[in-house]
N, C-alpha and C positions, 0 to 999 in steps of 0.2 A: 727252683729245685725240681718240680717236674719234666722239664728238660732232662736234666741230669738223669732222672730215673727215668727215662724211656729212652735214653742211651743204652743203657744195660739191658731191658729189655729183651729178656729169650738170648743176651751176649754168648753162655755158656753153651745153650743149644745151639746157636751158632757158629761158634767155633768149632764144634765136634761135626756141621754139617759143611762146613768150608775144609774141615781137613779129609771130610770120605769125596765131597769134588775134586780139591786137587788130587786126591789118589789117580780118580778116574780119570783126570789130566794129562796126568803123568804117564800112565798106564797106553791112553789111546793119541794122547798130544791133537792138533787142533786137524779140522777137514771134514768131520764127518758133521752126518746128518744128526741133526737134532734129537729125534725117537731113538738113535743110538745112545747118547749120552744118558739120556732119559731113563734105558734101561739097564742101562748099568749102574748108574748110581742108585735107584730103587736097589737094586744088587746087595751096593758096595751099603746102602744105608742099615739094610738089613744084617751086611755084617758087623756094619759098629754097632749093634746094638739097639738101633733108633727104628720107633717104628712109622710107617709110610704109605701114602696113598696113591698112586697116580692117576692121571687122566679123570680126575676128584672132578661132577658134572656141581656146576654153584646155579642156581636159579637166580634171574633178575626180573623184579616187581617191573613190570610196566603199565603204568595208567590203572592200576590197582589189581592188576592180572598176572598171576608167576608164570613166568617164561622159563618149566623145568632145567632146560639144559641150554641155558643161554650160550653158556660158554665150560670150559673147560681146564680145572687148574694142572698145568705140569705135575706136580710133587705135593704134596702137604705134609708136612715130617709134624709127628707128635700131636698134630692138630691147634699146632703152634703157630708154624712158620709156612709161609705159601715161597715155594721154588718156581721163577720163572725160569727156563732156560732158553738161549739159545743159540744160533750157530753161526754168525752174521759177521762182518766186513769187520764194524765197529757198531756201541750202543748208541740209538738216535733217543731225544725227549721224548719222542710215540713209544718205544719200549718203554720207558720210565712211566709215562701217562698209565701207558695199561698193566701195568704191575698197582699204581697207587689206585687203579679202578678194580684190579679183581680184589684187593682189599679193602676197599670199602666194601665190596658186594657180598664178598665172604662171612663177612664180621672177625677175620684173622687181622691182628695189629702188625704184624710182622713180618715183611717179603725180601727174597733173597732174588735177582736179577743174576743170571749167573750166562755170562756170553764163552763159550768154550771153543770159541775159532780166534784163540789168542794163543801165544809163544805161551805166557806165565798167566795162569786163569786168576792171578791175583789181580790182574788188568783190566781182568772182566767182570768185575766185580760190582754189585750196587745193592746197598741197604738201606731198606724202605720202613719207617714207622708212622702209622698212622694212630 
């Protein structure tokens, strides 16, 4: 049963943030640079209603020491869901790896892999629960 309920999981905040992506899809279609996407959809999130972080700095513990600005998350909508994007050929398993790694780092359950150098961004798609 657990499964099942981390299926659903943030579902509904999902949906609302895969339908302001494809906006911005549809809107600039695929080619561009990644920080374009980025900042559009910050934009486009801001006008469905949803609110949003970008360039969100996550600290990682090493050997018992915080490394402030390890790294840096795309999007974080709601404080829910961590947005990776990006602009690439196709999605490789090191995109996937580092989506399931800035979630565990974050303490966010929930990542949305979103590759926008596709014909239909529903191709570009990847849902991550941890």
């Amino acid at each position: 049963m657990r499964k099942r309920a981390n299926e659903y999981l943030f579902s509904e905040l999902s949906g609302r943030i895969l339908s302001s992506a494809i906006r911005v899809h549809r809107t600039l279609g695929p080619g561009l640079l990644e920080n374009a996407y980025r900042a559009c959809l910050v934009r486009q999130l801001a006008l469905d209603g949803l609110g949003c972080e970008d360039e969100v700095a996550v600290a990682v513990n090493y050997q018992g020491i915080e490394v402030a600005d390890a790294y840096r998350a795309d999007i974080i909508v709601e404080r829910s869901i961590l947005l990776e994007l990006k602009a690439v050929e196709r999605l490789s398993r090191v995109r996937e790896a580092q989506v399931l790694t800035y979630l565990r780092l974050s303490g966010i359950r929930v990542g949305l892999l979103l590759n926008f150098n596709v014909a239909r961004l529903k191709d570009g798609i990847r849902r991550f629960i941890v």
